[in-house]
N, C-alpha and C positions, 0 to 999 in steps of 0.2 A: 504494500500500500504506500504512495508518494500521498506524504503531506504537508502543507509547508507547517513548520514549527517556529513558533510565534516570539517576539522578542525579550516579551515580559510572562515568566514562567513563575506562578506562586509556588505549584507545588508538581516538581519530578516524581514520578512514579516509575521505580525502574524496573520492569516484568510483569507481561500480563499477565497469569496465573489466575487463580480463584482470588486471591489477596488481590491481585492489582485490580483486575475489574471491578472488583464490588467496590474499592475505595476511589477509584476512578468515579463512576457513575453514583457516589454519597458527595462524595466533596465537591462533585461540578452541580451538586445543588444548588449551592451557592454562587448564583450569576456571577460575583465581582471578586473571584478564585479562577486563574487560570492555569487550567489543568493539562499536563502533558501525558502522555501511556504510553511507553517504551518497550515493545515486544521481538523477541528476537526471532521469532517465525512469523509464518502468515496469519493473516485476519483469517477471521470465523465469524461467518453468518448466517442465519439461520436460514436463509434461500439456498445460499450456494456450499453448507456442510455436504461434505463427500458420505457417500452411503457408509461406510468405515464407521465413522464418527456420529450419524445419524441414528444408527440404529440400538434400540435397548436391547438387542445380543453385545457385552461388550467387549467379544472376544476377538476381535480381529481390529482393535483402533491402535493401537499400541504396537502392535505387529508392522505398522504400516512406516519405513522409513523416515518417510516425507511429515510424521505428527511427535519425529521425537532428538535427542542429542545422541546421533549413533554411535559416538565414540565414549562416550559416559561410561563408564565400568568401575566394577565396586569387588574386594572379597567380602565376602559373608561371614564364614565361622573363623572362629581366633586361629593366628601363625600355629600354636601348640597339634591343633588336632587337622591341620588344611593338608591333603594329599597335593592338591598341585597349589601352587605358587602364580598361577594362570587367572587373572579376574575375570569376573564376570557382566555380561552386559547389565546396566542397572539402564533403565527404561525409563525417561524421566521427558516430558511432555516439551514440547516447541512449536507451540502455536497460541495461538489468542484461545484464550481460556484455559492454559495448564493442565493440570491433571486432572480439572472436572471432562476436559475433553477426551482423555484417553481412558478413564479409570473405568470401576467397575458399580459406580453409580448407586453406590449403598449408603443409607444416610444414617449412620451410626456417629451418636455423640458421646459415649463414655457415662462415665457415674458424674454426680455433682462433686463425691472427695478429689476426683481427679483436679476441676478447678479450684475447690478448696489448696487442695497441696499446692500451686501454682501459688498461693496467695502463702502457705506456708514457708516456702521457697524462695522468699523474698519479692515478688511479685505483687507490688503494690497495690492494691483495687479489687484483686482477683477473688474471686471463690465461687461455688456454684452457683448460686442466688444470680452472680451478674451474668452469668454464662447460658445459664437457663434465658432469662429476659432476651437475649439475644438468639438463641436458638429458637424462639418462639418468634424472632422479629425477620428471620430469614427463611421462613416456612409458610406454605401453604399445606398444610395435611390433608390429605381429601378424607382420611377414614377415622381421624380424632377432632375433636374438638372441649379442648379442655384444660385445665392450668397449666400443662406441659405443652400446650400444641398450639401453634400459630396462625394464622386464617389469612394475612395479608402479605405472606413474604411472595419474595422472587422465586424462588426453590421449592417445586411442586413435589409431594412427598406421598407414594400409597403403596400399599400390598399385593402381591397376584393375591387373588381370590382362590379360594380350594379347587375351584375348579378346573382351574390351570396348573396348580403345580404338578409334578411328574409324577409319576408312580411309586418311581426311585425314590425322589425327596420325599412325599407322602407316606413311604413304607417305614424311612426311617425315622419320622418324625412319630410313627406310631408303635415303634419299639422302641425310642426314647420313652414313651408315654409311660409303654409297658415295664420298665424298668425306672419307673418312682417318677422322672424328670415332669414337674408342671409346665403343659402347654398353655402360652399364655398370649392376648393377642398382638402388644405391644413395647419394642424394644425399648423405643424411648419415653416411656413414661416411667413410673416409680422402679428404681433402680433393683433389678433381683436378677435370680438365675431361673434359669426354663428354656423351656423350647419357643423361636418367636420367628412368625413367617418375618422375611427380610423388607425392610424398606428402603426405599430405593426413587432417585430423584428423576422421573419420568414423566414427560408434560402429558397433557389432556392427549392430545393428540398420537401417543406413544414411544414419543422421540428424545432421545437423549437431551438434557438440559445444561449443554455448561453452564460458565458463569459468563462466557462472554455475551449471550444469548439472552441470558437470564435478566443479567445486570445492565449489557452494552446492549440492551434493545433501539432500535431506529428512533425512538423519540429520545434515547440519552442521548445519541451520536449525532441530531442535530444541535445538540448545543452548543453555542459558539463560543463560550469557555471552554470545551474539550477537544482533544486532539490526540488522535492516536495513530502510533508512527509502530508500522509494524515493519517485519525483515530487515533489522535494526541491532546491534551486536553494541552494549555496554561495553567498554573497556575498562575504566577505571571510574572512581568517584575523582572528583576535583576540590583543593582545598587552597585557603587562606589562611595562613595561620594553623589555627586549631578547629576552625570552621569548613563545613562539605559545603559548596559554592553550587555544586552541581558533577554533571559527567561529562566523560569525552567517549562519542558514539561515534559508531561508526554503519554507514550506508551506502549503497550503491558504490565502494569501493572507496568512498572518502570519510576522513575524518573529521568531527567537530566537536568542539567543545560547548555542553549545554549550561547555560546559568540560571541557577530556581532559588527562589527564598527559602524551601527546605526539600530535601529530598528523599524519597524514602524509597526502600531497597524492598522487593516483592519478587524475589527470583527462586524463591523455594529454598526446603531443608539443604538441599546440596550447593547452589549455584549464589547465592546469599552470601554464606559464610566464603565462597569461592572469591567476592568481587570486594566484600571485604579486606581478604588477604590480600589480593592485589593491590591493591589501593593501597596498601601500608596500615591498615587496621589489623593489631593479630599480634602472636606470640614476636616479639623483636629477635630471640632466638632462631627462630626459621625465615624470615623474612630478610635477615640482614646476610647469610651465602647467598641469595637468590638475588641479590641487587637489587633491593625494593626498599626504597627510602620509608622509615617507620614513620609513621604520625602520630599513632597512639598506640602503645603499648598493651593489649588485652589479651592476655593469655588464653580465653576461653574460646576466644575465636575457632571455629572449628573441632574442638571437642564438644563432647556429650553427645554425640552423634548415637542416635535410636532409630530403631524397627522393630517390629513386631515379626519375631521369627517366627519362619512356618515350615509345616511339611504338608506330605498326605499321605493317605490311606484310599487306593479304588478300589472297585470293582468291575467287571465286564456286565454288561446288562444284556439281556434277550429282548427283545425288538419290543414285546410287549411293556417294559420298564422304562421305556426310553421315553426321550420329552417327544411331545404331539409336535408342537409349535416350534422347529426352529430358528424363529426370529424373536422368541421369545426370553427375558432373563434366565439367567442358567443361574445363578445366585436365588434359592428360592426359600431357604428356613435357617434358621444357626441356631446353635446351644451354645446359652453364655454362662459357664457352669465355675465352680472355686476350686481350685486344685489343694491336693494334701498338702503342699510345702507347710511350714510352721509359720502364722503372723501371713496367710495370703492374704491380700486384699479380693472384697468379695467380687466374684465373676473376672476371675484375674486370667480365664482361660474362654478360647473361641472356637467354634466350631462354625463352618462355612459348608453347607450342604449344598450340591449343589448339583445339576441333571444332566448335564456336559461338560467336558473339562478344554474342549477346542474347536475350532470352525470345522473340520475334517471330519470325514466318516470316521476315524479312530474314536475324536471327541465322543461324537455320538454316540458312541456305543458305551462310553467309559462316564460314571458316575462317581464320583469323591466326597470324602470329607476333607476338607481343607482344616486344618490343625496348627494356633498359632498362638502365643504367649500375648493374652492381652495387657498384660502388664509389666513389661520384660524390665530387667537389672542391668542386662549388659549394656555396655556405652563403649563405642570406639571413636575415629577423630577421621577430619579426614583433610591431607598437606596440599601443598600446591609443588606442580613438577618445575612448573618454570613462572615468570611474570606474564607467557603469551596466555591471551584469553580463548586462544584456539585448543590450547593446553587443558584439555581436562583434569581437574583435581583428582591426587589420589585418594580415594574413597577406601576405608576398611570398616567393615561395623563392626568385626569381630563379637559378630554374637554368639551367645552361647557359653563368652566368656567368663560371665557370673552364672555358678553350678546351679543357680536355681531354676534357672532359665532350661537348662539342659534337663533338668529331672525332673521339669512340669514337660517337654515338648515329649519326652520317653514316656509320663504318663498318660500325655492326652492321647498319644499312639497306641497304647495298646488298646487305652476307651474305646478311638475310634475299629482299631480291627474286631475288639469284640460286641461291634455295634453290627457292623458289615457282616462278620461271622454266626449272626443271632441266629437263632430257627425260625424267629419270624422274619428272616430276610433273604430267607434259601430260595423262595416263588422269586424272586425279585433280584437277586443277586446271582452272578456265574462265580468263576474263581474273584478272590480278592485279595490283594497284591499292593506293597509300598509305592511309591510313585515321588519323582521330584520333577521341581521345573530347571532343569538342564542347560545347560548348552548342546547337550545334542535335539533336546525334546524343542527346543527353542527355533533351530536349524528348521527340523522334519517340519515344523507346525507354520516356516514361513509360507506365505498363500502365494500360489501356481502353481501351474498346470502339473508338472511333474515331481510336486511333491503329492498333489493331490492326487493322481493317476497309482502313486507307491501306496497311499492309505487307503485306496476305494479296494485296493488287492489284499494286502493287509486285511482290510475292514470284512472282506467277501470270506478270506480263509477261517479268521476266526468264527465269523455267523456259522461254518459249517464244519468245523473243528470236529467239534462231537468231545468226546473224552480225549484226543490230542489238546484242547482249546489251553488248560490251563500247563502245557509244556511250554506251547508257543510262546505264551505270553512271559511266562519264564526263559526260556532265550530270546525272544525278540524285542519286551518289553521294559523288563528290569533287570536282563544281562545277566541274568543269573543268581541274582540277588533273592533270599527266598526269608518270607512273611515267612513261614514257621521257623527259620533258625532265628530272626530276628525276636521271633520272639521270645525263644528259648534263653537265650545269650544275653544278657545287658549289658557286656561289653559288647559285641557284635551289635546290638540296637543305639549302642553310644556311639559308634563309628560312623554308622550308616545315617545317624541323625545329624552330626557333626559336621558330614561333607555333603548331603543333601540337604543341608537346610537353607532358604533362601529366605528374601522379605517379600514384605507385601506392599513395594512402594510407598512404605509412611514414614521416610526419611523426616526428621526433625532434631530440634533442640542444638544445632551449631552456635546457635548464637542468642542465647538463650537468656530472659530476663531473670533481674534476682536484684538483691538488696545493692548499692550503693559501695558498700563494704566488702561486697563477695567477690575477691578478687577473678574468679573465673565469669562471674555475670560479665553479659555483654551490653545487656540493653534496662533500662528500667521497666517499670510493670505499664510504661506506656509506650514502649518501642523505640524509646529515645535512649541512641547509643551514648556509655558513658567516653568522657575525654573529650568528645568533640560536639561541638554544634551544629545543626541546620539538616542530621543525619536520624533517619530511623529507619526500621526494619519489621515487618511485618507479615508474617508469613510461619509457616509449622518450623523455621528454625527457633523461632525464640520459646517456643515450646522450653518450659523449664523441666517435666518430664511428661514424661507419651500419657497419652489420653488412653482409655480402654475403647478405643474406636478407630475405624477408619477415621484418615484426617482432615479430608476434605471438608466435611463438615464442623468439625471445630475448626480449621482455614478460617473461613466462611464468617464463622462467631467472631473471631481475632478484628477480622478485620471490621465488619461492623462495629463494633465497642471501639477500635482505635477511630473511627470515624469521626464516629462523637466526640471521644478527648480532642479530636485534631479541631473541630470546630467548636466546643465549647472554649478551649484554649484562642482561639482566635478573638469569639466572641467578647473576651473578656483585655 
């Protein structure tokens, strides 16, 4: 998108994301606030989204080159227990609307102790109470209406109905039943553990809802205080003194320098803490071999880095198991249940049910629980290779790394195989078998012709397997790898969980608010970096610790409540 960008800039906004758009389209409320949006991929509109990105399957937007930073790569489990030394693609969004454009469109916001502990944590303002008022303010519910539920937001929020969910998901949400778990109807209302169909942010119409869509609707983007400059590459923040002046961007091959009365940084958990470090905000230790002149010295920069680690558990389904619909979400129930460890915090564990695990006839046929620490301990960091912004930072989350994390992910595995394993799940279930998201399964699952042509063969062999079926899928599928030794073994199910374990894209907490005094805090409880002026940050890095939810929707919260401080503060 060519725009021209204006000469008097109140407020920089650097990354469209879910953060930039919502406080883009809050702050150009204000007629006499001139507002800039600085995105480093394409515009997103809701005429011209590509069917990828349009459709509530959300299984193939992420896949798609052209919607993400392809060179981004991350390790996952800690150096101690990592077989290769080789990272892995982390999948992180580049286009107008972030990760509401790629993700998986689940509108999970956590317990209210989560924002409590934020406010614990030094996080000034914080606790449930304000986080609630805001999650009610970014919502439209279609199927609540009630002190937890919103009626007027951007963000249209509902459930499949029973009658769409799958066989699979319906079968196992009825041997949860039958094994004590209360089925209950909704995740975000009074915080407990149960079985709860997924919700999930899908307009009227059926179509995926970013926030560019949602927020940067045609009547915000005629405003003539707003401006948004997309396929646009941040280089660096810009300073006076002690003071962020603005950035130097870069476009159509040229460089410039942008001047704003204050700027604020919305490029997500990874890419945040990234332009940070560049700029000279960051530990002085790493910054000063790399030739990057320090401005402010904050250690925390780039640590605390969190995910919510995960594995899985499938199974193979018989055509009768299988989803009717599919164009339909494959994310259809979850069990948000407490795990043994000593002192868990409640529904500190997640289950993701779910009726296809890929676009592909393999997908099809193959049904999961997704298995993943809703409250994880581990924290890893992540440096920079060089000052070029073409440079991807190195990423480690080393999870895993705190043993709790490991011997809740061992226990929700074996929940999930003897969920999959039940005898009310034998009508409904073929063989059932570990499963990770790979670099090779990553490979097989890119779309065309002739990977697709390998899986419809695949897919055909196993429909007619017969008692061959569960060999096949034992050397073809998990390589050898066999659900009964792992079960057998807790070291063997420590190995295997260790170097299969990936994230769920909820990178956070790089640059993370806290008290004044804490010398690793980066930001205060209103996003205002300390050491320097005219600079904040707004986005799942300042997360002080992980939410018990996907993050998009607390994103979302963030940034609304910073809206308000931004123009209450003004007002005054």
């Amino acid at each position: 998108m060519t725009a021209s960008i204006p000469s008097k800039i109140d407020c920089l906004i650097l990354g469209g994301g879910s953060a930039g758009c919502a406080l883009a389209a809050r702050l150009s409320e204000d007629a006499d606030v001139n507002i800039v949006l600085i995105e480093a991929g394409r515009d997103l509109r809701k005429a011209t989204m590509p069917d990828n990105v349009r459709s509530r399957y959300p299984g193939r937007a992420y896949l798609d080159p052209g919607n993400i930073w392809t060179a981004l790569q991350a390790f996952y489990s800690g150096a101690e227990r990592r077989k290769s030394n080789t990272p892995r693609t982390y999948e992180q969004a580049r286009l107008l609307g972030g990760g509401s454009a790629i993700n998986a469109m689940v509108a999970n916001r956590g317990a209210p102790e989560d924002y409590d502990e934020w406010g614990a944590l030094g996080a000034e303002g914080w606790s449930g109470d304000v986080a609630l008022k805001y999650f009610r303010k970014i919502e439209r519910d279609v199927d609540f209406d009630d002190e937890y539920h919103g009626q007027q937001g951007p963000i249209i929020v509902r459930r499949l109905p029973d009658a769409k969910v799958s066989p699979f998901v319906a079968a196992v949400k009825d041997t949860l039943k039958m094994q004590g778990q209360p089925v209950l109807p909704d995740q975000n209302g009074r915080w407990q553990d149960g079985v709860f169909p997924a919700a999930i942010a899908v307009s009227d119409d059926g179509e995926r809802i970013p926030a560019s869509i949602a927020y940067l609707t045609d009547e915000v983007r005629r405003r003539s205080n707003l401006t948004i400059v997309t396929d646009t590459l941040v280089r660096k923040l810009c300073f006076a003194d002690k003071r962020v002046t603005g950035a130097e961007i870069e476009r159509g091959g040229k460089t410039e320098a942008l001047c704003a009365g204050e700027t604020i940084v919305t490029m997500g958990g990874i890419h945040s803490a990234a332009l940070l470090l560049r700029s000279g905000i960051g530990p002085q230790e790493e910054l000063k071999p790399l030739g990057i002149e320090v401005q402010c010295h904050r250690p925390g920069v780039g640590k605390n880095l969190m995910e919510h680690p995960l594995v899985a558990v499938s199974s193979y389904l018989p055509a009768a198991a299988r989803m009717r619909d599919m164009s339909e979400h494959h994310d259809q129930a979850l069990l948000r249940w407490t795990s043994g460890i000593p002192d868990a915090p409640a529904g500190d564990m997640h289950f993701a049910i779910i009726g296809r695990t890929a676009w592909h006839e393999i997908g099809q046929r193959i049904g999961s629980i997704l298995i993943w620490v809703n409250k994880s301990y581990s924290r890893g960091e992540l440096t920079l290779r060089s000052p070029d912004p073409i440079d991807e930072p190195l990423v480690d989350f080393k999870l895993l790394s705190d043993k709790r994390d490991l011997e809740r992910l061992k226990e929700g595995f074996r929940h999930a195989a003897g969920i999959l394993s039940h005898r009310n799940m034998h009508k409904t279930c073929g063989p059932v078998f570990p499963t990770s998201y790979s670099e090779r399964v990553k490979k097989v699952s890119a779309p065309g012709a002739w990977n697709a042509i390998q899986l419809r063969v695949l897919s055909t062999i196993l429909d007619y397997a017969g008692p061959l079926r569960s060999l096949i899928i034992h050397l073809l599928i998990t390589l050898g790898i066999s659900l009964d030794r792992l079960l057998a073994s807790d070291e063997a199910l420590s190995d295997f969980i260790s170097n299969a374990v990936t994230g769920v894209w909820h990178a956070s907490g790089t640059c993370r608010m806290g008290a004044a005094n804490d010398p690793m805090a980066v930001t205060d409880g209103a996003g205002r970096v300390y050491g320097v002026s005219g600079l904040r940050v707004c986005d799942s890095s300042i997360m002080p610790s992980i939410p018990r939810a996907n993050t998009n929707m607390p994103t979302l919260m963030l940034a609304e409540r910073m809206a308000d401080l931004i123009r209450a503060e003004r007002s005054n």
